[in-house]
N, C-alpha and C positions, 0 to 999 in steps of 0.2 A: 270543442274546447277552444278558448278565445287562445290565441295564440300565447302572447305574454305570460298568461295562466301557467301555459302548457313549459313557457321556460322557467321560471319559479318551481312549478314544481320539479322538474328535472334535476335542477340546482339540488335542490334538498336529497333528494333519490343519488346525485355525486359527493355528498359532500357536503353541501351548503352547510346546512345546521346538526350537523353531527360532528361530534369530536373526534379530531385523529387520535392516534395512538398517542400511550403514555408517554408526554416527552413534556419538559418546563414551557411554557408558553412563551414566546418569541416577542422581542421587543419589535414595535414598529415603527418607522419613520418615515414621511412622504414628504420630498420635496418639491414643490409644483411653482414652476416659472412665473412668468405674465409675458404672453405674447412671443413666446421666442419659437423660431419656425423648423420643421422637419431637417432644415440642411443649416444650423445654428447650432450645431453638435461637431468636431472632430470626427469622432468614431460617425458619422452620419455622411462623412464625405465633405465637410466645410473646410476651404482656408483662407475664410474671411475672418474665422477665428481660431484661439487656440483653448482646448479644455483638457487638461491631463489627468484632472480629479473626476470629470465625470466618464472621461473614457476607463479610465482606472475601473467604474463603477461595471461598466461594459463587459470586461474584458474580465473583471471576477464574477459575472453573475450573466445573464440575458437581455441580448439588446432584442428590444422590438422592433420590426421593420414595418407592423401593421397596427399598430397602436393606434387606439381614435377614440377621442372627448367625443361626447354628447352633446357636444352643441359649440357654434364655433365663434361664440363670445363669453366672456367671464361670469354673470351670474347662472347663467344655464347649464355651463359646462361645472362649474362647482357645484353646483346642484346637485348635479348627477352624480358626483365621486361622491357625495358625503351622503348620498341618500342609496346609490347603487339601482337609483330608476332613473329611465326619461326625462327630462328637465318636463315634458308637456303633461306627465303621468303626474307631476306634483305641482305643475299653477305657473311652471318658471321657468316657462322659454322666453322671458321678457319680463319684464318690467310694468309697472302699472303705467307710466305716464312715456319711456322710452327703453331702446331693448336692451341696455338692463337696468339693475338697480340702482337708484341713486339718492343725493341723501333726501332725508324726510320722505322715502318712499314710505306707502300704505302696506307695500308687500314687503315678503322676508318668508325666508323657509320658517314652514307650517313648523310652532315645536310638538305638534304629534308626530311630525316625523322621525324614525330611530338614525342618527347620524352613526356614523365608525364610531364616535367619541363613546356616544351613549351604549352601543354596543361590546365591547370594549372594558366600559365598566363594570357593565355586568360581569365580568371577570378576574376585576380586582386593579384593572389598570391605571393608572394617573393619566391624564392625558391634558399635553397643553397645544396651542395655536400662536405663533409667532411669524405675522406680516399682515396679508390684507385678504379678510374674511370673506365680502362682496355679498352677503345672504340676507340683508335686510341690516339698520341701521337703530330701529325701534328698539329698547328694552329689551323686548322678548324676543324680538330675534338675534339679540347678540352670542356670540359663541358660548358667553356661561352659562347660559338656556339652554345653550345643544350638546350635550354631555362636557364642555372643556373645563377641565376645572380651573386652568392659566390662559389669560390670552394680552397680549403684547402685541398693539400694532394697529391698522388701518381697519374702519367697517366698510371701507371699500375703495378704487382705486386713486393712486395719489393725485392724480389729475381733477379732482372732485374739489374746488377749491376756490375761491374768490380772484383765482388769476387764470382761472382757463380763458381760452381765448375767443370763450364765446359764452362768456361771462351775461353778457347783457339779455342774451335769452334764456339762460341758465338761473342765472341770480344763486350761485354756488353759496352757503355760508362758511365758515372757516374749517379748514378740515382740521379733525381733532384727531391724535393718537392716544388710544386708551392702554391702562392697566389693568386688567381686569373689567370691572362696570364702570370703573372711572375714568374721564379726559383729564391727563395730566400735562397735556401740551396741545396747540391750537399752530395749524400751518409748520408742522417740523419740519426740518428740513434735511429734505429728501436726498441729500448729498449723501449721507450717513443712515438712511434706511438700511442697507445691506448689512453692512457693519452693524449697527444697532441690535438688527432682529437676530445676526448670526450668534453676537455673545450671548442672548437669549436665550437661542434653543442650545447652545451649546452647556450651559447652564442648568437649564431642565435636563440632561443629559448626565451629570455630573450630580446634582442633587438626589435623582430616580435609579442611578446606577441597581438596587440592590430591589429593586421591585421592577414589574413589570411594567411597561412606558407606552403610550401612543405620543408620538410629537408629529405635530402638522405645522410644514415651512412653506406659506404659498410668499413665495417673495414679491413686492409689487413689481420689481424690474423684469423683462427691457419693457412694459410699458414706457408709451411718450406721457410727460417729457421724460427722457434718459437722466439718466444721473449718477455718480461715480463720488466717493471719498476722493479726496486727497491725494494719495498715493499715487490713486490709478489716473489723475489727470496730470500727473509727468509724461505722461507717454504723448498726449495731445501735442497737436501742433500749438505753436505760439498763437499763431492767426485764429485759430480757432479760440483758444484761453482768454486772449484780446476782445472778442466778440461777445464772450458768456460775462465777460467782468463788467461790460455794459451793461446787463439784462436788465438790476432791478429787481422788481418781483415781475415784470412783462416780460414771461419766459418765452426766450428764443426758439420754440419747438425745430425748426427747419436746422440750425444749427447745430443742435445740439444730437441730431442724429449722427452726428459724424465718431458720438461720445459709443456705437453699439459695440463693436471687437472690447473696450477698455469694461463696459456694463459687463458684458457674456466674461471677460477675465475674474473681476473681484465674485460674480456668481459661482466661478468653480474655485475661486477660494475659500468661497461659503461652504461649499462641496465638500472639500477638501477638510478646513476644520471640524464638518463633522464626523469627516471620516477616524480622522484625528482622535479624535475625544471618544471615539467608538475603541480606538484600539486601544490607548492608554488606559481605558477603566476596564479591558477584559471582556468586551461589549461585542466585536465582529463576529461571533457563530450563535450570539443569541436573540443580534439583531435581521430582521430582515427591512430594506432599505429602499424605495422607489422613486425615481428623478421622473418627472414630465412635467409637461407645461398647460396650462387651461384653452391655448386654441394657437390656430395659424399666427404669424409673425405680419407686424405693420411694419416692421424697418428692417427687420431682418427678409430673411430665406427659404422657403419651404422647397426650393428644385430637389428633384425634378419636376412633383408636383406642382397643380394650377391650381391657383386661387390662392388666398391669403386670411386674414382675419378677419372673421362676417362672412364666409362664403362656404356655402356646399359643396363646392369640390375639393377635392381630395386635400388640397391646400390648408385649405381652412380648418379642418381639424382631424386631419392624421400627422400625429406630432410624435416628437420621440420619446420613445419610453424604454427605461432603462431599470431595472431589478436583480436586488446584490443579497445575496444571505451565506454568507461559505458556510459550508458543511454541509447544505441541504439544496439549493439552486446551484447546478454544477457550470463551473468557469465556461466563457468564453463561448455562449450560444450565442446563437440568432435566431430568431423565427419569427416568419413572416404569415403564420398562423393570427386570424383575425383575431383580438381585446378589445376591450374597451376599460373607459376609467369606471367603468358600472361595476366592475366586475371586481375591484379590491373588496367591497364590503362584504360581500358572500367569500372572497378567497378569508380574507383576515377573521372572517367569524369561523370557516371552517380551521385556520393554524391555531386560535386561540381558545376554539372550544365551544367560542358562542354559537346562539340559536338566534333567528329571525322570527318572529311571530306568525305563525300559520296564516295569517289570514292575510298578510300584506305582502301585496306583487311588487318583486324585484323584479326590474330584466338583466340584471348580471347574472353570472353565475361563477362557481370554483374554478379556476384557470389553474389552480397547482399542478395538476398532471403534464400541463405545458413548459410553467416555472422548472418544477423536477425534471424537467426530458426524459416523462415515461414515453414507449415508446406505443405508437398510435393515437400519443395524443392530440386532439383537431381544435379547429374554432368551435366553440358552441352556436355561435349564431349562423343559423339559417340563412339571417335574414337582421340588417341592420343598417336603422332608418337613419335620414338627415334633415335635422328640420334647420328651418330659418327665421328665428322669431319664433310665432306661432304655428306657422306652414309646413306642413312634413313636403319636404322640397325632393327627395331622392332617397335611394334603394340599393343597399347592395345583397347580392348574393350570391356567395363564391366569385367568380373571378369577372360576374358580371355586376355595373355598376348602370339605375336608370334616372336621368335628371329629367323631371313632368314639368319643367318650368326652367329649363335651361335657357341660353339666349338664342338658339334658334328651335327652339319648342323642346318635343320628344331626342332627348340625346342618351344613348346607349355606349357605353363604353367596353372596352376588355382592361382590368385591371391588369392582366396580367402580362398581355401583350403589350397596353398603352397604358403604365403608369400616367403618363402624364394629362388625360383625356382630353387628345386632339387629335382622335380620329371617331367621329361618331358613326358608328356602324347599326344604327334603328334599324336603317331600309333594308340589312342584310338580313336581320332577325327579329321578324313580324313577333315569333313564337315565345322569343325570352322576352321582349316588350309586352306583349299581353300578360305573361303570367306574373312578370316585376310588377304591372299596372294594378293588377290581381291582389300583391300583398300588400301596397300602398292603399288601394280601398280598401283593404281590411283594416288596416291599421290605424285610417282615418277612424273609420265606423269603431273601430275600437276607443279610442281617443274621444268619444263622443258619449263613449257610454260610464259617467256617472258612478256607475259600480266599478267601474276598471280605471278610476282614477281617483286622486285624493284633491283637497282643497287646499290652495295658495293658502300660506298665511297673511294676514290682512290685520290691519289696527284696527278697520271701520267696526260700525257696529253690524251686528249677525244680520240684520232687517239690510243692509246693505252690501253685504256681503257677493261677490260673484259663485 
């Protein structure tokens, strides 16, 4: 049995698509970053910044200490959360023409695929999207195609735009923020993204009160360039304020990183007001609530971990993940038990009842038994890959990690000893390198076979189609 197969079905046989017990179906809410790193969290050990709303999140529910996207750039890794597969199991470790999506791309998540939204509905849920989508830009791939019934904000990230600063090989058109299927504004500006999208979903929140809700907040921030309301650039230095008043539309990228402690503040105000409007309507024990981010940090932090954004080690996309439900997720864990972001769409189909179609391979599975703190609960993966781009680049399993295309070749790691992988230990064990090498060619050959994989969505015609 092909491996993936063999976790899909395990999924189902825990959980997966079978309903829990009689209890009202749980509101859900994901709020997902851009770019902000492992050690860009308070509760994560940071004081480069300060979060009191997302540690608040922490410290009433489970922080993860082993939490990892599927890919350690923005379309791939959204991929995976809203599909609960491999970004390479569905066409979208990459992009058509660069690694990821961008506008007038040809690609966009396939809409055969069943997203959280559309799953979800099946249920009776509302479900909206307020920030920056990243899954394809076309019609059909916009979010009111993938189950959302609202969406508010970016098809993808705000740097996509007639002023990047590589403009001339780019040839960006105007980036548009839409309401629904419609652009109602062209190049907003992004000072007030935060703000913008927060009254938002704060809003679907207060309107959906008395029915069951999906709301998805991928915020574009701390992507470059950075950017801050009002408010939060009192706190800047002058010198700094002085240089940005320059800019123009020829954004200052280099300077403007100096804006990340004030970006990561107004995000946990973002945090924060939803937490707000969660408790004001009666909403904290029927909502369950998830902070992380889509991959490693460019300006920020990921120590102790190495590497960053774009990269296969542990940097790149083991990020933090944070999950709040009182009542049912009991305060103040930690586990450093392996997740991934594959794994909401099987947990949220098993708290809400829903089913996954027999015939289509997830590799997530039900983490609730973790979420709960039953007690023996483990990682489900065996075994979980890392690709780069296209390339399945690395391997983990249990507390060994193997990079087949590291920068001095065969690199072998101990997670457990060397968080940080800067001690390669191959030469010590010939025996965990063969057999990590072992589930890496499987998984190629797996990835290769047609039947265990689905088809990118594409504008082209079928005759053209990859």
């Amino acid at each position: 049995m092909p491996f993936q197969a063999g976790v899909a079905i395990l999924s189902v046989m825990t959980g997966f698509g079978c309903a829990r017990k009689a209890e009202p179906p749980p509101n859900f809410v994901i709020i997902f970053t851009d770019d902000q790193g492992y050690n860009d969290l308070s509760c994560y050990g940071a004081t480069h910044v300060n979060t009191p709303n997302i540690d608040r999140m922490a410290e009433e529910g489970i922080r993860l200490t082993s939490f990892y996207v599927a890919g350690p750039l923005s379309s791939p890794s959204r991929s995976a959360l809203m599909t609960g597969s491999y970004p390479k199991r569905i066409g979208l470790a990459e992009g058509s023409r660069f690694i990821v999506l961008l506008s007038n791309d040809k690609w966009g998540l396939n809409p055969e695929e069943i997203t959280i939204a559309e799953l979800l509905k099946t249920k009776g849920y509302a479900t909206g999207i307020f920030g920056k989508w990243h899954l394809g830009d076309a019609p059909e791939f916009l979010p009111t195609k993938q189950g959302f019934d609202e969406f508010f904000g970016l098809p993808y990230s705000h740097d996509i735009h007639p002023y990047h600063p590589r403009q001339k090989f780019f040839h960006f058109p105007s980036l548009p923020l839409y309401e629904g299927d419609t652009v109602i504004e062209l190049d907003p500006d992004a000072d007030y993204l935060t703000q913008r999208i927060t009254k938002k979903a704060v809003d679907f929140i207060v309107r959906h009160r008395d029915e069951p809700f999906f709301l998805y907040i991928p915020h574009p921030m701390p992507h470059m360039p950075l950017h801050v309301s009002p408010p939060y650039m009192k706190e800047v230095s002058d010198s700094i304020i002085e240089i940005l008043k320059k800019e123009n539309r020829d954004i200052d990228y280099q300077t403007r990183k100096a804006l990340f402690p004030q970006v990561i503040k107004e995000l946990d105000w973002s945090v924060g007001e939803v937490l707000r409007t969660l408790e004001e309507n009666g909403l904290n024990e029927r909502t369950f609530i998830f902070f992380a981010t889509d991959n490693g940090p460019f300006v920020g932090s990921a120590f102790p971990l190495r590497g960053k954004k774009g990269s296969t080690y542990e940097g790149g996309m083991r990020v933090p993940g944070i999950m709040r439900w009182p009542g049912h997720i009991p305060p103040g864990q930690v586990s450093d038990e392996l997740v991934t972001a594959m794994d909401i769409l099987p947990t949220f189909a098993y708290l809400s009842g829903a089913s996954v179609p027999d015939d289509r391979i997830i590799d997530g599975s039900n983490i609730w038994p973790i979420l709960a703190g039953e007690e023996g609960a483990v990682s489900p993966y065996e075994k979980f890959f890392y690709h780069r781009r296209d390339k399945l680049v690395a391997v983990r399993s249990g507390k060994w990690k193997l990079h087949r295309d590291g920068a001095t070749g065969l690199e072998l790691y101990n997670l457990k000893e060397d968080i940080s992988e800067s001690h390669n230990v191959a030469e010590d064990h010939p025996d965990v390198v063969e057999r990590l090498m072992e589930y890496m060619e499987a998984f190629d050959r797996e990835m290769s076979d047609p039947s265990m994989t689905r088809p990118v969505g594409t504008t082209e015609p079928k005759s053209n189609q990859p």
